[in-house]
VEXSERO-369128 format. One line per 2 residues: for each residue z, y, x negated of N, C-alpha, C, O, CB. Coordinates in Angstrom, 2 decimals, always signed. Atoms other than C-alpha are relative to their C-alpha. Glycine has a CB too. Layout:
Z,Y,X,Z,Y,X,Z,Y,X,Z,Y,X,Z,Y,X  ...
//
This chain:
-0.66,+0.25,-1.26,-32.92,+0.52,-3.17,+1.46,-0.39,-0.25,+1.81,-0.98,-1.28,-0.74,-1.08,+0.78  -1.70,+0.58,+0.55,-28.94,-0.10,-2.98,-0.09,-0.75,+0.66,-0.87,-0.96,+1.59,+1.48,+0.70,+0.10
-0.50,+1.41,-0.37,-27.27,-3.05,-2.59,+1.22,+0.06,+1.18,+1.97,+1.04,+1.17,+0.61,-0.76,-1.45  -1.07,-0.25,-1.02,-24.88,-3.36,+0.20,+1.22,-1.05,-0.42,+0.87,-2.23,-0.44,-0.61,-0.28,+1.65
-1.02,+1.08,+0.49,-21.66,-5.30,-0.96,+1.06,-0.11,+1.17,+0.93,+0.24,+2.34,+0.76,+0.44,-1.50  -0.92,+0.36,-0.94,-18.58,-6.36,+0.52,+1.68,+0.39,-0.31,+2.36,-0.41,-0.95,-0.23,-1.49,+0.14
-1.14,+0.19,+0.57,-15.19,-4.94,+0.13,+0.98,-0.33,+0.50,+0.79,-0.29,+1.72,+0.29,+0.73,-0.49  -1.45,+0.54,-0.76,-11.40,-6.25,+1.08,+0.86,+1.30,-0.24,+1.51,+1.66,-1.22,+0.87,-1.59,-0.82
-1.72,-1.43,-1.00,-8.94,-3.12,+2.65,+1.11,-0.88,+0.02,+1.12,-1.83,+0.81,-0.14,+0.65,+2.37  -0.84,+0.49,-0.97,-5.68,-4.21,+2.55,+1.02,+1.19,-0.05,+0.75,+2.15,-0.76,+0.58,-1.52,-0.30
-0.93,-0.90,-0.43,-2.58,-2.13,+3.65,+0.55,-0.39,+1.49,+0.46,-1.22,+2.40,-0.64,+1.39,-0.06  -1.24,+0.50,-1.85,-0.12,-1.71,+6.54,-0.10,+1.43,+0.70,-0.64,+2.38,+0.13,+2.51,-0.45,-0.33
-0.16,-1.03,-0.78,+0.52,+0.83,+9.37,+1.35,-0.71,+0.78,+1.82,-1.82,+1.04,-1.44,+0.44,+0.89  -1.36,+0.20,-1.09,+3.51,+1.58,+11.47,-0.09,+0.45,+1.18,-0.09,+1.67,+1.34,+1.24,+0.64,-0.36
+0.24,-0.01,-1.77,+3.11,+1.41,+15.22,+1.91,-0.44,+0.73,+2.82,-1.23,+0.47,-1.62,-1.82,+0.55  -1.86,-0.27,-0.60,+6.69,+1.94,+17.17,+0.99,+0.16,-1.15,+0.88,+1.17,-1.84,+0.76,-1.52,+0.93
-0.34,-0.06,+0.60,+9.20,+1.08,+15.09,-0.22,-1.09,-1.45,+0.46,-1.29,-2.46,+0.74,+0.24,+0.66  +0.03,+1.16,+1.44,+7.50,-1.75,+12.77,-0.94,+0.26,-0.33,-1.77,+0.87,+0.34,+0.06,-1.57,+0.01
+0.77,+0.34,+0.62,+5.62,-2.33,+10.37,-0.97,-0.92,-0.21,-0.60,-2.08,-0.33,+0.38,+0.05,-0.47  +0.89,+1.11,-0.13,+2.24,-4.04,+10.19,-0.75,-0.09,-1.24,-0.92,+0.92,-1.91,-0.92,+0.13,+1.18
+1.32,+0.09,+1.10,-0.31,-5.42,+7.45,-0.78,-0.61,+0.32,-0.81,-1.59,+1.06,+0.08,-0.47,-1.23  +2.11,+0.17,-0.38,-4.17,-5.52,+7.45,-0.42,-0.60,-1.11,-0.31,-0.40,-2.32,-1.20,+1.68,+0.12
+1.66,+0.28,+1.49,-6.75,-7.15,+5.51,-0.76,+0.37,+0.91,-0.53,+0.37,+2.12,-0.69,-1.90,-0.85  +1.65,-0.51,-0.86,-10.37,-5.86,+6.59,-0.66,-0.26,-1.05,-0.27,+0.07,-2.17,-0.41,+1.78,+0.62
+1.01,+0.43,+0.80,-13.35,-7.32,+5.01,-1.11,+1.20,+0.49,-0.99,+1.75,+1.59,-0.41,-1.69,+0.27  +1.32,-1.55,-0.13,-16.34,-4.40,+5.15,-0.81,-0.44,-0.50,-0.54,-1.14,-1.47,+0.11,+1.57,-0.72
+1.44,-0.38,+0.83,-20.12,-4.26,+4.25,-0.21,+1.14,-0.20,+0.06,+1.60,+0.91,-1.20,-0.34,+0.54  +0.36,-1.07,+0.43,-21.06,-1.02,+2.89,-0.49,+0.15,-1.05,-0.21,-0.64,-1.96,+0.68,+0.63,+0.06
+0.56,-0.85,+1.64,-22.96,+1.01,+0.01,+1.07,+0.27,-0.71,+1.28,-0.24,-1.81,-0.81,+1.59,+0.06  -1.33,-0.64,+1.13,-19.76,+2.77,-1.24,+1.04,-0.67,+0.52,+1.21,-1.10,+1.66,+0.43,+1.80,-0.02
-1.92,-0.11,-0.84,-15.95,+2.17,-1.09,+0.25,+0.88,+0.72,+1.19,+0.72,+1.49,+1.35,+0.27,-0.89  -1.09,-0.88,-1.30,-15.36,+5.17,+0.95,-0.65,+0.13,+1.20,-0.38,+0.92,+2.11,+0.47,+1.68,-0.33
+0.36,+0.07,-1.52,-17.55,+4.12,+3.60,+0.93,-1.16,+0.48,+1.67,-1.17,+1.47,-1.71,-0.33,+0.34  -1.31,+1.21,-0.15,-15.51,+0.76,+3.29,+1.32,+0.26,+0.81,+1.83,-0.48,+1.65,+0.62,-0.33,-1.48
-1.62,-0.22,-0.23,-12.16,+2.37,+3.90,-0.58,+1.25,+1.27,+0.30,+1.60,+2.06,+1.22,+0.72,-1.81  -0.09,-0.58,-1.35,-13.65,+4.66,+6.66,-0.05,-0.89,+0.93,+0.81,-0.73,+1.79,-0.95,+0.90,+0.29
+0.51,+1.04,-0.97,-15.04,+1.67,+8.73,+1.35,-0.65,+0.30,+1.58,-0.97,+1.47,-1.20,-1.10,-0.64  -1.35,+0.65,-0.09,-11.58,+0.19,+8.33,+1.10,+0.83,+0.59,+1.86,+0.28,+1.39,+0.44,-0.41,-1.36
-0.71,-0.60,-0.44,-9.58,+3.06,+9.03,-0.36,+0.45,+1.62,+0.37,+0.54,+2.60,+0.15,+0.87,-0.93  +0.29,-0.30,-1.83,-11.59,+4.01,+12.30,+0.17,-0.85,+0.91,+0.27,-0.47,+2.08,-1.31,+0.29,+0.42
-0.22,+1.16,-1.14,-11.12,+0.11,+13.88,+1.64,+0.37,-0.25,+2.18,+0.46,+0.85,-0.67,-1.98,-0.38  -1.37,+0.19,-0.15,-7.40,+0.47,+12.96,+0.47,+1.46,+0.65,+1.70,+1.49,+0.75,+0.70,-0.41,-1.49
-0.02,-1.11,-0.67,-7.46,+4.07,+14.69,+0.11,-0.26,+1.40,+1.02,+0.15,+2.11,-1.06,+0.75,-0.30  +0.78,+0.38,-1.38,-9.09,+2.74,+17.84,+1.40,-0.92,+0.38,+1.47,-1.05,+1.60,-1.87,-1.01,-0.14
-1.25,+0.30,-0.93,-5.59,+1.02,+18.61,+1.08,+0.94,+0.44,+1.84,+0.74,+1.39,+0.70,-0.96,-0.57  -1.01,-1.13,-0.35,-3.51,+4.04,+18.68,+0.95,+0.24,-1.18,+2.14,+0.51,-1.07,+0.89,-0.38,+1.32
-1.07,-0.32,+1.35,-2.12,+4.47,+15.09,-0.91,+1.18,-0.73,-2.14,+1.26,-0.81,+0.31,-1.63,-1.28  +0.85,-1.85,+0.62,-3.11,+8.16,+13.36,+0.13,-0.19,-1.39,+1.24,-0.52,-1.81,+1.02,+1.88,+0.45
+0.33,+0.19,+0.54,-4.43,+7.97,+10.48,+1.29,+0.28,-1.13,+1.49,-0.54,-2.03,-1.09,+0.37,+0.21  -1.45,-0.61,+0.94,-1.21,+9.55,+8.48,+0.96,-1.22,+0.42,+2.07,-0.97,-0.06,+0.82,+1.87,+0.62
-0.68,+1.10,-0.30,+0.43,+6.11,+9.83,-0.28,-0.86,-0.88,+0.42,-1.87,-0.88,-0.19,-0.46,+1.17  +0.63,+1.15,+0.21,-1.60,+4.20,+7.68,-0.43,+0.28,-1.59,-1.13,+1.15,-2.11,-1.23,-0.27,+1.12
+0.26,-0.09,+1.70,-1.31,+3.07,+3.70,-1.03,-0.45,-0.30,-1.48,-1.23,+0.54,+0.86,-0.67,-0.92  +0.93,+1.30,+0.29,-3.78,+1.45,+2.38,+0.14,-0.20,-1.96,+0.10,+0.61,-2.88,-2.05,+0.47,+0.68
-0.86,+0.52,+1.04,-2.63,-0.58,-0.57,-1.17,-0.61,-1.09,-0.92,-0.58,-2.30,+1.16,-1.23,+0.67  +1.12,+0.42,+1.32,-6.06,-2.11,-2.53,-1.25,+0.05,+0.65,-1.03,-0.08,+1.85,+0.17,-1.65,-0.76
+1.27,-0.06,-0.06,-9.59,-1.91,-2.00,-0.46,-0.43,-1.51,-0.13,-0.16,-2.67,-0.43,+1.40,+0.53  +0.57,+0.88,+1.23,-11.66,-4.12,-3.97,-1.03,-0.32,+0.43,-1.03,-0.42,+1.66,+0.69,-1.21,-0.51
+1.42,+0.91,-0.20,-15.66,-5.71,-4.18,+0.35,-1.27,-0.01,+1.01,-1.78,-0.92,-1.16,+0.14,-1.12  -0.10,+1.55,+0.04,-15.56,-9.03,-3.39,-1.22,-0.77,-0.25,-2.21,-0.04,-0.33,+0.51,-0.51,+1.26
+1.23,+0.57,+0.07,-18.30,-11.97,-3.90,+0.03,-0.23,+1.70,+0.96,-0.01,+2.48,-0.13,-1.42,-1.14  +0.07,+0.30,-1.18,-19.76,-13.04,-0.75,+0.80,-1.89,+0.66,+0.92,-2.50,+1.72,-1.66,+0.28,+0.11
-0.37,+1.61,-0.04,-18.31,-16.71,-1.39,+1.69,+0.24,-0.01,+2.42,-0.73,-0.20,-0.71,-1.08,-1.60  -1.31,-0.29,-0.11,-14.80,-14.94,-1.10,+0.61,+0.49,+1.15,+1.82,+0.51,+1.37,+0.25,+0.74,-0.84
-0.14,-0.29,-0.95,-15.28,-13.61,+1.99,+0.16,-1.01,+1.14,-0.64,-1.92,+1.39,-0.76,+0.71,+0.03  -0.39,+0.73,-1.02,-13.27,-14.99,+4.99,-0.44,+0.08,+1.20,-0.34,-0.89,+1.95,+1.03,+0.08,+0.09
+0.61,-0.25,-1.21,-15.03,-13.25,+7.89,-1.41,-0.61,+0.06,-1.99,-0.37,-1.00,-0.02,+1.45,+0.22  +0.57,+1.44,-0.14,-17.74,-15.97,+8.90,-1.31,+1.12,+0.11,-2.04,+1.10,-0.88,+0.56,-1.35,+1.48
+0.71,-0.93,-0.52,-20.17,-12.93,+10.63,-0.80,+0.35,-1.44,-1.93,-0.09,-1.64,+0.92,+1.18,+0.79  -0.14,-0.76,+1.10,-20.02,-10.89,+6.99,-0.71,-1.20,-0.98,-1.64,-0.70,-1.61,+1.67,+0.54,-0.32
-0.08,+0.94,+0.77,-20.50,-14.17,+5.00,-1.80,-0.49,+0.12,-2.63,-0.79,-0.73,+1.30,-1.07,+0.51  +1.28,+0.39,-1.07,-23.61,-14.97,+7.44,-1.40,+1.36,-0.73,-2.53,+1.38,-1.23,+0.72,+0.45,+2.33
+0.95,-1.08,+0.19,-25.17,-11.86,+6.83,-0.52,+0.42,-1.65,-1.65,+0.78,-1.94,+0.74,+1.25,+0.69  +0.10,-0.38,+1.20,-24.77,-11.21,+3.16,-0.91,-1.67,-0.67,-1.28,-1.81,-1.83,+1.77,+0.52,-0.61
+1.11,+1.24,+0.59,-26.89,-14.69,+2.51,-0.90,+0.79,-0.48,-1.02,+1.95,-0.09,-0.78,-1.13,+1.09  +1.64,-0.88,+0.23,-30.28,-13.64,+0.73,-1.00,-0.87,+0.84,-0.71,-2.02,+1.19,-0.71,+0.02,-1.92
+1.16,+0.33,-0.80,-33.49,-14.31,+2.64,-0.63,-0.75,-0.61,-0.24,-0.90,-1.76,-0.77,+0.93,+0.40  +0.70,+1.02,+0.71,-35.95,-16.83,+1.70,-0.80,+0.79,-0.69,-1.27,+0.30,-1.72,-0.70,-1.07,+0.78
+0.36,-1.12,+1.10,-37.47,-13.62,+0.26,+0.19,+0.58,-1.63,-0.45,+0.90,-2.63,+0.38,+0.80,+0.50  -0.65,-0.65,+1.27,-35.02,-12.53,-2.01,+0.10,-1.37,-1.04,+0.41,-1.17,-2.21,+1.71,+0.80,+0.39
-0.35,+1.36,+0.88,-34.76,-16.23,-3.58,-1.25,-0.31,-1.50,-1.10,-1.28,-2.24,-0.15,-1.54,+1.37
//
């Protein structure tokens, strides 16, 4: 069975004339579901995908993760213990 991990997106996009930067924390199987999940919420504001760098992708531990939701979820069960 795979493991589902957690990775950190970061990068910027340019919307009018400025420049913005992202972090996105992700759960996924692979990195390039990671960086889709990330690229489709930063889509969904109105920036096209050719707008948008993305500067590191990395696995993180779950004790590194800042999103509270993500952090919540990736606990193990009284199962897995």
């Amino acid at each position: 069975m795979s493991e589902i991990k957690i990775y950190r997106i970061v990068g910027s996009y340019r919307k009018g004339h400025r420049e913005y930067l992202f972090r996105k924390e992700k759960r996924a199987l692979k990195e390039e579901d990671a960086i889709e999940k990330a690229l489709s919420q930063i889509c969904s504001i109105g920036v096209l995908r050719r707008q948008i760098n993305i500067h590191e992708v990395k696995e993180i531990a779950p004790e590194e993760c800042n999103d509270f939701l993500i952090k919540t979820l990736s606990k193990p069960t009284p199962t897995e213990e």
